[in-house]
C-alpha positions as CSV (number, residue, x, y, z in Angstrom):
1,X,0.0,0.0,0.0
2,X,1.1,3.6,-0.7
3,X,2.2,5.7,2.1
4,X,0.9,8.8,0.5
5,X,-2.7,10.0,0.7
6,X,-4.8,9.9,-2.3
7,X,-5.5,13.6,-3.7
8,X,-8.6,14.8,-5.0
9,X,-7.7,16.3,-7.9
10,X,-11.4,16.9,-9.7
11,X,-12.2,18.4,-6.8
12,X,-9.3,20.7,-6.5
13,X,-10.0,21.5,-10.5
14,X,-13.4,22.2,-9.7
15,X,-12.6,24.4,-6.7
16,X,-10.1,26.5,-9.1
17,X,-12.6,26.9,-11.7
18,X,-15.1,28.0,-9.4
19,X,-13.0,30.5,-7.7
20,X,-11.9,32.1,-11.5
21,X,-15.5,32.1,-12.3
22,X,-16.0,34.4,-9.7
23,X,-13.0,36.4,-9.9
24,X,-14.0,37.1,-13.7
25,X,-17.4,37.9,-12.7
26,X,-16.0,40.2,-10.2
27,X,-13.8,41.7,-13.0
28,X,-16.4,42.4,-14.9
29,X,-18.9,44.6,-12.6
30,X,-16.1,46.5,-11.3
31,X,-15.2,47.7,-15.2
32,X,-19.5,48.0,-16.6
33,X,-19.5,51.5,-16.2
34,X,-17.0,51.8,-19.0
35,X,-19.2,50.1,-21.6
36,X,-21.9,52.6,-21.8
37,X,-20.4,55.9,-22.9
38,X,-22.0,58.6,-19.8
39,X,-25.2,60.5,-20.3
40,X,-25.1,64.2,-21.0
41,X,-27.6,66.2,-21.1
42,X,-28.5,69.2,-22.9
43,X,-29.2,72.2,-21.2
44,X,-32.8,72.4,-20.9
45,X,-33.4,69.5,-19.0
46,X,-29.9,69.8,-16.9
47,X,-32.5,72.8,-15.8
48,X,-35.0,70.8,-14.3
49,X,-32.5,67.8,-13.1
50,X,-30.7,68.0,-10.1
51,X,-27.7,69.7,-11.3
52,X,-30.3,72.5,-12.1
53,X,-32.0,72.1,-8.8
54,X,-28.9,72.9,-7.1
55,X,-27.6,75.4,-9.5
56,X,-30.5,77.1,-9.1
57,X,-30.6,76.9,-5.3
58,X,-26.8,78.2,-4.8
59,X,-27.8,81.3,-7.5
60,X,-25.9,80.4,-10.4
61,X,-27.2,79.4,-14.0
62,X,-26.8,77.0,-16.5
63,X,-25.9,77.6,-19.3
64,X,-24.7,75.5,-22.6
65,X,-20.7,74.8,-23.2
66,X,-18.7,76.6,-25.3
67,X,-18.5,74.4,-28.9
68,X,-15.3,72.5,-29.1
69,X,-12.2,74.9,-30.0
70,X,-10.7,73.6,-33.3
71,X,-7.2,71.2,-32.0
72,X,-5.6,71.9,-35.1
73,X,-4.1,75.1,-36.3
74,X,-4.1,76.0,-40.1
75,X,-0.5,75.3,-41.5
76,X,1.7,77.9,-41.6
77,X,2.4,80.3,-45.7
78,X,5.6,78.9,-47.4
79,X,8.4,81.3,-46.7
80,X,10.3,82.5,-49.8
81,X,13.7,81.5,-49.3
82,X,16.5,84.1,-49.2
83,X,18.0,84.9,-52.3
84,X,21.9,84.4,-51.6
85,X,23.6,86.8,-54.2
């Protein structure tokens, strides 16, 4: 007889995959927010939300963003180079 004691191992591969099942599920509730892209709202109903609620309450206003700035800045007229005579 063998001195050594018998190991489970189904149940240890079952235990494993149990325990990633529920570290993926983890995973994936911690990074949902990221899949829907966030809600904006235009200003007319920001007005009646609660961000216009308490706008309103603390005395300031809301009022729409300024439209994006453009990133790029037009390219720059060709120089005439130097005429070396």
């Amino acid at each position: 007889m063998s001195e050594r004691p018998h190991v489970n191992r189904p149940r240890i591969a079952a235990t494993a995959a149990a325990i990633a099942l529920v570290c993926i599920v983890v995973l994936a509730l911690q990074i949902r927010d990221r899949w829907n892209s966030p809600e904006i709202k235009p200003t007319a109903q920001a007005e009646h939300a609660t961000t216009g609620q308490a706008a309103r309450t603390s005395g300031a206003k809301v009022l729409p963003t300024d439209p994006k700035l453009k990133v790029e800045p037009e390219a720059p007229k060709q120089v005439q180079p130097a005429d070396p005579d």
